[in-house]
C-alpha atoms as one frame of an Amber mdcrd trajectory, in Angstrom:
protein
 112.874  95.207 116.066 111.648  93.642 119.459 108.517  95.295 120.913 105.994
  93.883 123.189 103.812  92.201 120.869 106.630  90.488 119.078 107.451  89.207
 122.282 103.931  88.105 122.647 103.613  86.839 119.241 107.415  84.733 119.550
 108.854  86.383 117.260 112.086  88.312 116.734 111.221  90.794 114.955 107.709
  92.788 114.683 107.444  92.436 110.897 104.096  90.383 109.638 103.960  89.478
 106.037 100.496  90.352 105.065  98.101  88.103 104.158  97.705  88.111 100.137
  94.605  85.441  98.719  95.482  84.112  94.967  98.201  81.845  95.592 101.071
  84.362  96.330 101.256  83.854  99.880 102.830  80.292  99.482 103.345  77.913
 102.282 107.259  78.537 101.108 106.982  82.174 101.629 105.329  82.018 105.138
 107.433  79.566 106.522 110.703  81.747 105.124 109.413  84.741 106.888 109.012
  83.096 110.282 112.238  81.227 109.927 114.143  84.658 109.062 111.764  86.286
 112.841 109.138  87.703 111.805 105.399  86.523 111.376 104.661  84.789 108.002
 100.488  84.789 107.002  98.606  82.132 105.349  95.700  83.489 103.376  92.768
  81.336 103.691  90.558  83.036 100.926  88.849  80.722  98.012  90.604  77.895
  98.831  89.096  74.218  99.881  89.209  72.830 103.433  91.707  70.114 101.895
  94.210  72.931 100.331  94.023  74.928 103.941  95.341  72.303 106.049  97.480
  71.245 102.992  98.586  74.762 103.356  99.040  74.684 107.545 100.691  71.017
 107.415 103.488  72.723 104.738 103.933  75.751 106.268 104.285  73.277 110.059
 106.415  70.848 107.491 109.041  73.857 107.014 109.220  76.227 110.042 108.631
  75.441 113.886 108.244  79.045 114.306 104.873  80.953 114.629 102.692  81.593
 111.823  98.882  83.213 111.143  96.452  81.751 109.061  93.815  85.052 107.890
  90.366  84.744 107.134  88.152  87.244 104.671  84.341  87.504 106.150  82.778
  90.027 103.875  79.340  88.767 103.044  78.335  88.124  99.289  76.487  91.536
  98.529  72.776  91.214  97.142  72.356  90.709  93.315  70.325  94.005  93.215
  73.343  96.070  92.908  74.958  94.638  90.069  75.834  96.253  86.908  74.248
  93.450  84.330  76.294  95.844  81.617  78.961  94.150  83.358  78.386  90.703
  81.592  79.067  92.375  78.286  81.876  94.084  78.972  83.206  90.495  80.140
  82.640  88.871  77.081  83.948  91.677  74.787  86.866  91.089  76.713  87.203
  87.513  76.315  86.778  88.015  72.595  89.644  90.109  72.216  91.327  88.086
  74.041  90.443  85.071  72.178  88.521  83.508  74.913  85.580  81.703  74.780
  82.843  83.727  75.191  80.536  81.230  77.447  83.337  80.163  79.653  83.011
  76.845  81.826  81.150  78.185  85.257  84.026  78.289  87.920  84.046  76.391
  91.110  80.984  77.513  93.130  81.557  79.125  96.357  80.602  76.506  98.390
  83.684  74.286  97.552  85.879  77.010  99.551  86.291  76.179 102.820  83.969
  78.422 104.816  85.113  80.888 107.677  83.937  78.865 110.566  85.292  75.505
 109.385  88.587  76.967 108.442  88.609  78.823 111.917  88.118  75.442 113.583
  90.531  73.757 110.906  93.431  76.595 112.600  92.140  76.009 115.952  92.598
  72.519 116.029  96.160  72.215 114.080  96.628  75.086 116.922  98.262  77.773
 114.538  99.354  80.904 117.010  97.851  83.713 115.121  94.322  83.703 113.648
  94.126  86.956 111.539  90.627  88.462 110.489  89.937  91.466 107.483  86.954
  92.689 106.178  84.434  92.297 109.533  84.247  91.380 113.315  85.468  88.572
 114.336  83.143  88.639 117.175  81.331  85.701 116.626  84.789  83.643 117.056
  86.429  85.603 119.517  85.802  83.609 122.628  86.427  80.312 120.925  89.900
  81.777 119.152  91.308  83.355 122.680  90.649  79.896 124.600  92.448  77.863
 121.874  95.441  80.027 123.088  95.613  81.993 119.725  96.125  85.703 119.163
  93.352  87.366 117.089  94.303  89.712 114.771  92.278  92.033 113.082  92.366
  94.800 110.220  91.019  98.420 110.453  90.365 101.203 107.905  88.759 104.175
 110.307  89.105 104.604 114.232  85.631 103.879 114.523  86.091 100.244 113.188
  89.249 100.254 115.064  87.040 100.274 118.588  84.464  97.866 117.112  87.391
  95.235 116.686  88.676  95.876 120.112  85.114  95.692 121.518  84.866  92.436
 119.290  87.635  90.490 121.144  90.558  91.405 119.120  93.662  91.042 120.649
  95.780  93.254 117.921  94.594  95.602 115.407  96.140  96.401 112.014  95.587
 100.142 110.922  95.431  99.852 107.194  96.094 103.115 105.879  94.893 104.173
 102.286  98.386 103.648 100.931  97.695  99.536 101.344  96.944  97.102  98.251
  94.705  95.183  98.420  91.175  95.366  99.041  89.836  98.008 101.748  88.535
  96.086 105.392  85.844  97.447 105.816  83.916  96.117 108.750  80.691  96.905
 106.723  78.816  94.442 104.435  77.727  97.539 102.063  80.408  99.542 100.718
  80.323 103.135 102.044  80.531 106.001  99.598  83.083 107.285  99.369  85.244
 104.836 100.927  87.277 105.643 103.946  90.775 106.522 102.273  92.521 107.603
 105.806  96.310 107.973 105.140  98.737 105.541 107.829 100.375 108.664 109.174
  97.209 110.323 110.075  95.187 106.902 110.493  98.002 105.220 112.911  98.423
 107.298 115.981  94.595 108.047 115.886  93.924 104.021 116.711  96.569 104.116
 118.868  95.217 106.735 121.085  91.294 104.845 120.615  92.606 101.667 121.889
  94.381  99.930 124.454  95.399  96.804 122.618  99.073  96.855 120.231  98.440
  98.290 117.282 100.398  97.015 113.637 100.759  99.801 110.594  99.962  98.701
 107.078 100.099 101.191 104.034 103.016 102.344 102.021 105.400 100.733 104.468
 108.477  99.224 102.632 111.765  99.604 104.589 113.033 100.471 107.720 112.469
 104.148 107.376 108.829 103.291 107.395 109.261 100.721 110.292 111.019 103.155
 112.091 108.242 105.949 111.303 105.188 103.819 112.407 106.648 102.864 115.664
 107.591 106.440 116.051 103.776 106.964 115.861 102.599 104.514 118.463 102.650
 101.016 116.446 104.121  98.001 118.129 104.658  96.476 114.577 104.464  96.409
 110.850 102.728  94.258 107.874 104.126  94.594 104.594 102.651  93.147 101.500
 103.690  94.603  98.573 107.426  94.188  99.596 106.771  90.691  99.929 104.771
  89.830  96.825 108.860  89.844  94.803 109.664  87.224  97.016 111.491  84.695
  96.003 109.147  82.394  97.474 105.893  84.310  96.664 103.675  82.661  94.421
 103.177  85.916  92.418 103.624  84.973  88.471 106.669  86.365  85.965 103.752
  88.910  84.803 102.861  90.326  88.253 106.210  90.450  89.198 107.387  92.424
  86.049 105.109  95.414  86.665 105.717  95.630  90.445 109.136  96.422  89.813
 108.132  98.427  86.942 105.642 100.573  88.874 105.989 103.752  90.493 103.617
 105.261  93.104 101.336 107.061  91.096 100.188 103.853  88.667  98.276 103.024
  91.677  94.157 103.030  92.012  91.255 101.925  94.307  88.446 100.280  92.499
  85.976  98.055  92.971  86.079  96.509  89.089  88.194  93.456  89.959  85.862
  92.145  92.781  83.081  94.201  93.240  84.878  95.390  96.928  87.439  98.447
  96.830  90.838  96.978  96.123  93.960  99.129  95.736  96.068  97.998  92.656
  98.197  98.322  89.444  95.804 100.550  86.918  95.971  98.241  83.786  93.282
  97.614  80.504  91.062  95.563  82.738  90.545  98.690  84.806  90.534 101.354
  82.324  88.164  99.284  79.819  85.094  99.597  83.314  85.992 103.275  83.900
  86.126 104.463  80.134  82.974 102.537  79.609  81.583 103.733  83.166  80.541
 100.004  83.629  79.822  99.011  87.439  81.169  95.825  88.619  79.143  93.046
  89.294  78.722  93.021  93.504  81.184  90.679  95.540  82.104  87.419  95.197
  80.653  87.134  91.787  82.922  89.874  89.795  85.582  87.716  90.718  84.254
  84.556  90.048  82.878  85.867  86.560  86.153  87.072  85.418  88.233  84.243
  86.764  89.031  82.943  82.935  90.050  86.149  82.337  92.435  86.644  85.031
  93.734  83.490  84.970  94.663  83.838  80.880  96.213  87.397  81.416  98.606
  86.508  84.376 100.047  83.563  82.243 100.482  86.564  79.804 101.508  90.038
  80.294  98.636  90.768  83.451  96.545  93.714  81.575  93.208  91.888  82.260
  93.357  90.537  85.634  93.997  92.508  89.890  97.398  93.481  90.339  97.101
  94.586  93.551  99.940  96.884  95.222 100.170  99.442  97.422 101.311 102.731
  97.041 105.126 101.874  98.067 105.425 100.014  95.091 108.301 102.192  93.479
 110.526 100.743  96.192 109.908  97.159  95.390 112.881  96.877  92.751 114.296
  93.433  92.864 113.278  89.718  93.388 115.022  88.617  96.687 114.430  85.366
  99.235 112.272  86.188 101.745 114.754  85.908 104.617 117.102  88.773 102.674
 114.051  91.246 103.003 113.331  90.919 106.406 117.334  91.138 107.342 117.074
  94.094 105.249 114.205  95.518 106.786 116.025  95.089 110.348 119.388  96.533
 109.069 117.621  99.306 107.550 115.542 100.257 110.806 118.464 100.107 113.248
 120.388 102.288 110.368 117.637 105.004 110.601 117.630 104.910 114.314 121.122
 105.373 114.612 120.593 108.365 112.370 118.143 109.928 114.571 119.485 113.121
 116.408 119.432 112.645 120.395
């Protein structure tokens, strides 16, 4: 599992734990994925300046090895677009669940640590990879490649794919439809119908656009798919999914029971958890919007509405709150540490290659 951007990154092996905002990527579960060679990810979504370098002085605390630290930039969207049937929906749901129905207003969005102070915040503690979804990373580009960092960046269609590159970035993830979690789309609006490019057709396309390594997301699970996206051009993979059973992995008993429950067709993209297309576990919270045909409200404020909601259901059995997954999830079958997965990923690989005729 050694290409030439693990060897740029330090790493042994080009395996990146995706970035997953909500608590689940835990300082414990980035640091065990860098110790065991690959490239553990901080996410740095809706969480204060204070808990980010919390987060980067932990993760430092437990590994010497390289890390990333990932940013979300997706603008909030304008009011105009929300769904105000939305509201109702929300507080029929916190009646059956026995909520109350005027919750306490969560934290506002300007206690989260915003993107250019947590870019500094990396820059300074000098974390190696600075990772970037949902927009150009443009702006920070110049600042980010004279710290000495590599800038990563996600892609949904060739097209964005070029933009990055022409943006400064120094990788680019193809993040095929099969992903969980939400869609990074460069653009602030959401496109209809979202780009839903397969990895095996998306991959070798934004390897051919641009000159820069290229990482596979989507579906990817064990070495057969490792061994299938570098077969297509990729210099690496990100798994999240896989990861989110960690040991480590600060996903709850709930979440954790219906991954390994799942199979590949319990999947769906919506935008109902967060008002941006997210690929996840279909559950009541999502099939109480589309029965009703209830928009969400527009990003960040579904999320922020909803947060007593979530919050309640993932303590319980996780009907009413994002489950996201991707589209591998039928292979996810068993809570493991961290370091077992990614020896299993590299066994698994050089057992497929072995395989190979010629």
């Amino acid at each position: 599992m050694r290409t030439a951007l693990s060897d740029r990154l330090g790493i042994d092996h080009a395996i990146v734990q995706a970035p997953m905002a909500g608590g689940w990527t835990t300082p414990a579960l980035v640091a065990a994925v860098s110790e065991a060679g690959g490239l553990g990810t901080l996410a740095a979504g809706r969480v204060t300046a204070e808990q980010l370098g919390e987060h980067i002085a932990e993760t430092r605390r437990l590994t010497h090895r390289p890390f990333g630290v990932n940013f979300v930039l997706a603008p909030p969207m304008p009011e105009a677009g929300d769904d105000p049937r939305a509201h109702d929906l929300l507080r029929e749901i916190r009646e059956r669940l026995g909520l109350p129905t005027q919750p306490a207003p969560p934290a506002p969005a300007t206690d989260f640590v915003a993107v250019d102070d947590g870019i500094a915040m990396a820059i300074e503690a000098r974390v190696p990879v600075i990772s970037i979804a949902m927009g150009s990373p443009a702006r920070w580009s110049e600042r980010i490649r004279a710290a000495g960092a590599v800038l990563v960046a996600a892609a949904t269609t060739v097209a964005d794919a070029e933009e990055l590159e022409r943006a400064g970035a120094d990788v680019i993830v193809a993040q095929g439809a099969e992903a969980g979690g939400h869609r990074s789309l460069l653009a602030a609006e959401v496109p209809e119908p979202v780009p839903l490019v397969g990895t095996m057709a998306l991959l070798p396309a934004i390897v051919d656009a641009v000159r820069v390594p290229v990482l596979a997301a989507g579906g990817i699970m064990d070495g057969r798919g490792i061994v299938a996206a570098l077969a297509l051009g990729a210099q690496g993979v990100q798994l999240g999914t896989r990861f989110l059973v960690a040991a480590e992995s600060g996903a709850p008993p709930s979440y954790r029971r219906r991954l390994i429950a799942a199979v590949e067709t319990e999947t769906a993209v919506t935008t109902a958890y967060s008002g941006r297309p997210a690929r996840g576990l279909r559950n009541a919270f999502l099939d109480a919007f589309e029965s009703t045909a209830v928009g969400p409200l527009g990003w960040p404020r579904m999320g922020a509405a909803a947060l007593d909601i979530y919050r309640v259901s993932l303590a319980a059995d996780g009907e009413w709150t994002p489950l996201f997954a991707g589209q591998g999830v039928r292979l996810a079958r068993r809570e493991q540490p961290a370091s077992e997965i990614l020896r299993e990923l590299v066994a698994e690989a050089a057992a497929v290659r072995a395989r190979l005729p010629g």
